[in-house]
Wavefront OBJ file of the C-alpha trace (Angstrom):
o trace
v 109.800 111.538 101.130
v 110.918 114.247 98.703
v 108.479 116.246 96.424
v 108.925 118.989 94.184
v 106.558 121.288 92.988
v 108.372 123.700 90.445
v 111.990 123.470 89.049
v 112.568 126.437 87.521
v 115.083 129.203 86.654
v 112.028 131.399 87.143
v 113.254 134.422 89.666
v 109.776 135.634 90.486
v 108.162 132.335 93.185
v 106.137 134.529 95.407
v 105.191 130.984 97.130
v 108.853 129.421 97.352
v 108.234 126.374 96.012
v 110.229 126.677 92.868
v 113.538 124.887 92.796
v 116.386 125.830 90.443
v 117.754 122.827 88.192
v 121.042 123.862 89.791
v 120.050 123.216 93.324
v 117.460 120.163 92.483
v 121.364 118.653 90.784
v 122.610 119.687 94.446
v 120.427 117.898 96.217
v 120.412 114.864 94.299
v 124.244 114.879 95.002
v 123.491 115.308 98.370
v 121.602 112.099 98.649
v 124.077 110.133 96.505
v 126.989 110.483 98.355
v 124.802 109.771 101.412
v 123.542 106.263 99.753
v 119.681 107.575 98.502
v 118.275 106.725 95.736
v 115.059 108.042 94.820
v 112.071 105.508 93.613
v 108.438 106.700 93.172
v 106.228 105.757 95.233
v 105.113 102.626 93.923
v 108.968 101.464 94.425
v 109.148 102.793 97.424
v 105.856 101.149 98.851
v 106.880 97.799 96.972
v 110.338 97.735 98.857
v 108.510 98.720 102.247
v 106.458 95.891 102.238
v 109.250 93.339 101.271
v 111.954 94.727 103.850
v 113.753 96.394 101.722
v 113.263 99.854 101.683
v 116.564 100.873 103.301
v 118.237 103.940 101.086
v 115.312 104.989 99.186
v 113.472 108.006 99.067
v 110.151 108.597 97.300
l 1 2 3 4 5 6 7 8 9 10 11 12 13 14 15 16 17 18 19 20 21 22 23 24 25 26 27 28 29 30 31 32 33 34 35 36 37 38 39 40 41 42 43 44 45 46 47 48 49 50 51 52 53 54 55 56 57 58
């Protein structure tokens, strides 16, 4: 499971949980060139209870 609370160019996150839109494009990379896909949670749950949750992350 992935979540995100904040994506932001905002400097100031005194709780670091802000996310630039250059590193949230990163990490989506990441996961695509590793076969992820992200689904919300209703997908995800769907494909769980069918089998066929294999590659997704909610």
């Amino acid at each position: 499971m992935a979540m995100y609370h904040s994506v932001s160019d905002c400097p100031d996150d005194p709780y670091n949980v802000t996310v630039t839109p250059a590193r949230l494009d990163r990490q989506f990379a990441w996961m695509s060139s590793r076969g992820l896909r992200g689904v919300s949670m209703r997908e995800l749950l769907a494909a769980r209870a069918r089998g066929t949750e294999r590659g997704l992350v909610g």
